[in-house]
N, C-alpha and C positions, 0 to 999 in steps of 0.2 A: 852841345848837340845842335846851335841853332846854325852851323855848317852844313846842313842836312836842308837839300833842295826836293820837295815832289813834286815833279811835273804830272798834275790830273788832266787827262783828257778826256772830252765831255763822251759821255755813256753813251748808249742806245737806248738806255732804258735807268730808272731815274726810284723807283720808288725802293729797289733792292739796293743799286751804287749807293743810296743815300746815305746809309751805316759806314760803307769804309768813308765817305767823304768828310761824313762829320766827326769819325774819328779825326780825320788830319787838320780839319779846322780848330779842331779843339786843342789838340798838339801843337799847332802855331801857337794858339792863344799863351802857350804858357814857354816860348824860345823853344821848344825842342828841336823845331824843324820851317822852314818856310815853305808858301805853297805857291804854285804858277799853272794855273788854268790855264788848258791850250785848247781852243774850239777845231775840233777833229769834224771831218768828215769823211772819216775812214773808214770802211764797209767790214773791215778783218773777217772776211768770210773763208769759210773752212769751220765743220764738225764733225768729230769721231765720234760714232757710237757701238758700245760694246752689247752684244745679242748673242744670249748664253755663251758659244764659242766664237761666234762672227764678229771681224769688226770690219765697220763702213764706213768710209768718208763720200761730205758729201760739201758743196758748196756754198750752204746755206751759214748765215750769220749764227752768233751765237750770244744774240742780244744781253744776258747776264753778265756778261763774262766783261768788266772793267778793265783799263792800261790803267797805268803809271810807271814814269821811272822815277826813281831816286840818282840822285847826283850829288855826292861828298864833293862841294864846292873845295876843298882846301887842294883836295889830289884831283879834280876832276874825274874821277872812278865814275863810272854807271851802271845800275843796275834797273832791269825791266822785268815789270811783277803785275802781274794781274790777279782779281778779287774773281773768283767764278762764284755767282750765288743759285745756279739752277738747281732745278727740284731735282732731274733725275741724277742719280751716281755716276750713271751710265754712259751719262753725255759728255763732251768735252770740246771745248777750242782750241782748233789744230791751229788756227792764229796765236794763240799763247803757247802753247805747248811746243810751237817753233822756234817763236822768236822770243819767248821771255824768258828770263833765268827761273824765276819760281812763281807759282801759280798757287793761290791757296783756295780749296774748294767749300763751299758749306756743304753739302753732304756728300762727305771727305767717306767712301769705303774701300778699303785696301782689297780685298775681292774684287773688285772693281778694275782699281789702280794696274794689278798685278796682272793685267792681260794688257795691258799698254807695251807696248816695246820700254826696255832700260831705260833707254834716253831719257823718253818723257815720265817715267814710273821718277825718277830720283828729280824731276820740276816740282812736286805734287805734294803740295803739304795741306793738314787740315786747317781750314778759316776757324770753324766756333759756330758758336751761335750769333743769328743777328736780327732785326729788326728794323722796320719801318720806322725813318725819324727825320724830320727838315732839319737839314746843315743849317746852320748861323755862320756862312761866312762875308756876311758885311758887305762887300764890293763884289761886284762880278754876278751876283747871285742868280739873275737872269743867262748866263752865259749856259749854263746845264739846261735850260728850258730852250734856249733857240739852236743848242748840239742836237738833242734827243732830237727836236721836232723836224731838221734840217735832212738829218740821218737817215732817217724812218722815210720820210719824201721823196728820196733820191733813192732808197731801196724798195720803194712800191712800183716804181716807174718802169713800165715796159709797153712796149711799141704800139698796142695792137688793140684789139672792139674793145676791151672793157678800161683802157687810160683814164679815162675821166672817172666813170663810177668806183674804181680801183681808189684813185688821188680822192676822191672825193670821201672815201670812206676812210682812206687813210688819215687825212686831215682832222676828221671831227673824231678819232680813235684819238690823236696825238696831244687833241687840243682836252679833254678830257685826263687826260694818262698824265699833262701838266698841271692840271688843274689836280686831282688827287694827290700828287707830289707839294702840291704845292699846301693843301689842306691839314697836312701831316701833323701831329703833335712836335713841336718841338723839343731836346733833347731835357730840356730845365721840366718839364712835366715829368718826364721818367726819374728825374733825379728829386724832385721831391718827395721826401718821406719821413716819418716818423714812425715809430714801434706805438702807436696810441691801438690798444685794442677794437676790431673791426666787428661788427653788428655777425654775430654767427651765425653766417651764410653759405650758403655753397652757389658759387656762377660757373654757368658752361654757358655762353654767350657764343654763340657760331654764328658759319656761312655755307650757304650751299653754293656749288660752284656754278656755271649758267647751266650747261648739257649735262645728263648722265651719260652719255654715248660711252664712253672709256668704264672699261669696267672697272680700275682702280678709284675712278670719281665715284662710281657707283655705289661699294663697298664702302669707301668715307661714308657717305651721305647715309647708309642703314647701318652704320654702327654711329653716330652721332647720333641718329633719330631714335635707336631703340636707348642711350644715354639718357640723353633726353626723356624720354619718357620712366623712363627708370627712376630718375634723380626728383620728376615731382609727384608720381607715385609714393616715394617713401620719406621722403623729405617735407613735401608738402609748402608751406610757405616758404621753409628758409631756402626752397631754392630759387635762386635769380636765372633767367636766362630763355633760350631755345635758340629757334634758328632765326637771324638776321629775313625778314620780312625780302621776297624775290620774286619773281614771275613762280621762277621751277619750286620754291619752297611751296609757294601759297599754295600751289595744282597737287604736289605728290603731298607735305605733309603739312596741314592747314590745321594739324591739332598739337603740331611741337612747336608753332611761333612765338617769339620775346614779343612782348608790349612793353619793354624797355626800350632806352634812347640807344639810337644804333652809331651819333657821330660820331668820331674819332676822341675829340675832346669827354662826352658824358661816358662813351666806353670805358674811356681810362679811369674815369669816378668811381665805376661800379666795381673795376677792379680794386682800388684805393681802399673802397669799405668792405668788400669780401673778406672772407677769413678764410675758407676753403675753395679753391680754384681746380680747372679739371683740364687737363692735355691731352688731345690725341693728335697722332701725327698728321700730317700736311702732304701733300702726292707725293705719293711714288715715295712714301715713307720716308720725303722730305723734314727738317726739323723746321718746325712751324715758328714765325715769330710770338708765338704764347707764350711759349716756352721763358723767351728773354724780358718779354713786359712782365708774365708773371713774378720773375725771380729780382725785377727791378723793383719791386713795391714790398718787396718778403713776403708773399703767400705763403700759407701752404698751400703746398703742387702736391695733387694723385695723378700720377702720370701715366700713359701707356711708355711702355720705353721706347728708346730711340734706340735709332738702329745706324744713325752716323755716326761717326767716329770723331772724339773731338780733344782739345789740346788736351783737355783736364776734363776728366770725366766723370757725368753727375754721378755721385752716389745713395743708391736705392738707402732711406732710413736718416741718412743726413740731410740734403738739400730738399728730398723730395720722394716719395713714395711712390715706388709702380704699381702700375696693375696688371695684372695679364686678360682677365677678362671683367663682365658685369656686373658678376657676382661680388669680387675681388673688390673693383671698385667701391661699393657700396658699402660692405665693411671697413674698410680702410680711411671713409668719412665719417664712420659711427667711432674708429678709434680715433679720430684726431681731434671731432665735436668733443670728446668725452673726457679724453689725455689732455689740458691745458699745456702741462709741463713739455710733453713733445710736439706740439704744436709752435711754443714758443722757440723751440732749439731748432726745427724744421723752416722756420722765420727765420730768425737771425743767418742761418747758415745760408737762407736762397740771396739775401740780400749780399752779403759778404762775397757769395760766388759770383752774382753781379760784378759787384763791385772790382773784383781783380782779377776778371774774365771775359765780360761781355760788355760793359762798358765800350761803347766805343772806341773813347780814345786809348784805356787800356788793352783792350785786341790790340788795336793798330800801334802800340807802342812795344807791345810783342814780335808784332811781325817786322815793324821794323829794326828793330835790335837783334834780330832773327837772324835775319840777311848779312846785316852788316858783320855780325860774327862769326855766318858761314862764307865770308867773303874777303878774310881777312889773310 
């Protein structure tokens, strides 16, 4: 397999690319496939968006939305495939959706899909679940930090009274947005683990987003907060968590804040010792990366269900228990504190689906034997 060339050309955007990227470095590491960073500064502008019956195109980028080709070095064959990781279903890159053979989306809804013209319904396959994680690929590794920043620079830029306050905002957005990418846990912290029983906890550890202007931020943020308030109402100590400490948290809800550590690094700790973990979805009924940290450490997950469509799909009672509402919730952690035995089967089974699903380099060792077989 190590005939198998992917040309990555540098993102727009750095903290989402980061999952397919470190899929493919982690693939090198072991012959599968070799990799060639290309420093792009291609705009690929062009987006489709579906509104009940309407759809729009419009010129704007579509930052999420990652290249690569693959290249069968032996026959020089090519194929060109882009990662879409955007929140809504709705949206798309008419730059992918033109020029590349297959397009794999995170929140992949065939409702969706199926108001696209043919052409591009039959590009469109589901990505999975994915996550926030820093590549380790050794050389180069700066080359994603001066794509992103170079990109973004040259697409802020226009002629006219506000160029500099414009550039100047954009600059210190970029240099941050690198810095965050850059702060990331590494993939070797998700992959340690051990079955050692966890201090019987319940963590809902969140965020509020900056605005509530959008009524779907709105709605996240009053079903988190009445969660939250729910989980230490009845739970009392053993629950961990609230909302991540904000301007908009401290003003609207100053009585659901964690006085837990919020880095990236002591987050993952908390998840590490929980025993019982909680899910709600991410915009626009996005699949939130909880969902992948959670099932990388074996929680038990009470979940709200997802509503993407994904290769392999959780199932409610194995991996992880839904809830529909508050109520639901809350029983459904009094059966899991109580049931050792399915708590232990509800572990084992999150980890496992990890492990030959969301794993990075196994996603991307799917998608690419994907291609190759539908290309054959």
């Amino acid at each position: 397999m190590n005939q198998i060339l992917i040309k990555i050309f540098t993102p727009q955007e750095l903290n989402h690319s980061s999952y397919i990227q470190t899929g493919l470095f982690e693939l090198e590491k072991e012959s599968f496939l070799k990799t060639k960073i290309n420093l792009s500064f291609s705009q690929r502008l062009g987006t489709i968006r579906i509104n009940d019956k309407e759809i729009t195109e419009t010129q704007q980028s579509h930052p999420k939305t990652s290249f690569y080709q693959l290249v069968d070095i032996k026959s020089g064959k090519k194929i060109n495939f882009a990662t879409d990781l955007y929140d809504a279903s709705y949206s798309f890159s008419k730059y992918a959706l033109d020029y590349c053979d297959f397009v794999f989306k995170r929140n992949y809804k065939e409702e969706d899909i199926k108001k696209l013209s043919k052409n591009y319904q039959d590009k469109i396959y589901p990505l999975g679940l994915s996550f926030k994680v820093k590549p380790d690929n050794g050389k180069n590794k700066y080359v994603f930090y001066l794509g992103v920043f170079v990109i973004n620079v040259i697409q802020s830029i226009k002629l006219d009274s506000l160029f500099f306050n414009r550039l100047k905002r954009t600059i210190k957005k970029q240099i941050q947005h690198c810095k965050n990418a850059y702060n990331s846990n590494d993939l070797e912290s998700y992959e340690k683990f051990n079955f050692v029983s966890p201090e019987n906890s319940v963590l809902f550890q969140t965020r509020c987003f900056p605005s509530e202007e959008q009524n779907d931020v709105f709605k996240i943020h009053q079903q988190r907060y009445r969660i939250i308030l729910a989980l230490r109402k009845r739970f009392g100590d053993l629950f961990k968590g609230g909302f991540i400490p904000s301007n908009l948290a401290k003003a609207k809800y100053p009585n659901a804040l964690t006085n837990l550590p919020t880095d990236p690094d002591s987050y993952l700790e908390l998840v590490k010792k929980s025993k019982v973990v909680i899910y709600t979805r991410g915009l626009i009924y996005s699949p939130a990366w909880k969902m992948a940290e959670y099932l990388s450490q074996g929680k038990v997950i009470v979940a709200e269900k997802l509503t993407a469509e994904l290769p392999v799909p959780l199932e409610n009672g194995k991996e992880v228990l839904f809830f529909e509402d508050e109520k639901e919730l809350i029983l459904l952690i009094e059966k899991v504190l109580n049931d050792s035995q399915l708590s232990e089967v509800l572990s084992h089974n999150a980890k496992k689906y990890f492990d030959s699903y969301v794993h990075p380099k196994e996603n991307m060792r799917r998608i690419i034997t994907f291609m190759l077989n539908q290309n054959k």
